[in-house]
C-alpha angles and dihedrals in degrees: 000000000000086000094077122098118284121257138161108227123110108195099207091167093082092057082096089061097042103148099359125118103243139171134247148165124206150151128257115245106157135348135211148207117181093173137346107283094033114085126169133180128196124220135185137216089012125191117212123187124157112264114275115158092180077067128062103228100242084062101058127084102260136181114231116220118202082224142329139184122240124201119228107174096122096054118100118237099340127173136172137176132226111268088035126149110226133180141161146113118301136165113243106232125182123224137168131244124226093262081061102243129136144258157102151300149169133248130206125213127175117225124137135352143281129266082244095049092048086046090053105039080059091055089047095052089041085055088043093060078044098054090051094033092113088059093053144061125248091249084046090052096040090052098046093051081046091058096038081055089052099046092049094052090050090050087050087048101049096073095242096107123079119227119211122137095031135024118250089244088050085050092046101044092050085047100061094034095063098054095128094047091049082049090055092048087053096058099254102151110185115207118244093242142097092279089037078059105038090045087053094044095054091048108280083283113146119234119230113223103244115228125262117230108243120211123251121247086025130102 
């Protein structure tokens, strides 16, 4: 990490996160590369909080650094642009210049997704039953977006999903209360009658015809 361009700032600021997986949000000034496998990307006015995804970012106490260099070499196939916003959730590490002083840095490891990533892999399986909704039945349709539902709170859940923008509360709480809406994305069309109503009423869950008890000795 001695490889990266010289500057004079210390940052002892961060001395608070060493070692602790925080958050931050920052612009691309400048970016890197000393060798292949060592990448390295410069923001400025960065904001660094330790990572909290029951709390939206711009709602935590945070540290601002002039600038700071954050090390990406473990990101696929990332590219950013100067002027770029940038955030997510990162590790301070110290290292040492060439001049052999001291400070810190930030480094990068993919794990999981984005609020945004998980939103939109949920769009995309909601257009997916869509897609398929002339070959199923309503009750087909309505379990398969219940268990896509299902499947997208746990991942929230499951602390492998990185919370910015918004609070994980905040995610979960706009996700069940658009059920209808997420319906209507699937391709669930309800018909404007007295079942089209009653099915929406009791929670757009389908009923299931009982039985009838058939006589015995009788076909």
């Amino acid at each position: 990490m001695n490889n990266i361009p010289f500057d004079n700032h210390d940052r002892t600021e961060l001395a608070q996160f060493l070692n602790e997986e925080v958050s931050f949000e920052g612009q691309v000034v400048n970016t890197c590369a000393p060798s292949k496998d060592k990448h390295f990307v410069c923001l400025r006015n960065v904001k660094i909080a330790r990572r909290d995804d029951d709390v939206a970012f711009k709602d935590r106490s945070y540290v601002i650094c002039h600038h700071i260099w954050l090390e990406t070499s473990d990101i696929d196939h990332m590219k950013t642009r100067i002027t770029d916003t940038v955030y997510g959730s990162c590790t301070v590490v110290p290292y040492k210049r060439k001049d052999g002083t001291k400070s810190y840095c930030l480094r990068f490891k993919q794990k999981g997704l984005t609020e945004g990533a998980l939103f939109d892999r949920f769009i995309e399986g909601l257009d997916i039953i869509a897609l398929n909704s002339s070959e199923l039945t309503l009750a087909a349709q309505q379990h398969l977006v219940n268990n896509l539902l299902s499947s997208t709170e746990e991942t929230a859940l499951s602390g492998r999903v990185y919370f910015h923008t918004e609070s994980r509360p905040h995610f979960l709480k706009k996700l069940r209360s658009r059920r209808r809406a997420c319906m209507r994305r699937a391709g669930i069309t309800v018909p404007a009658n007295r079942a089209g109503r009653r099915f929406i009423r009791e929670g757009m869950k389908a009923r299931h015809r009982r039985a009838l008890p058939q006589a015995v000795g009788f076909c």
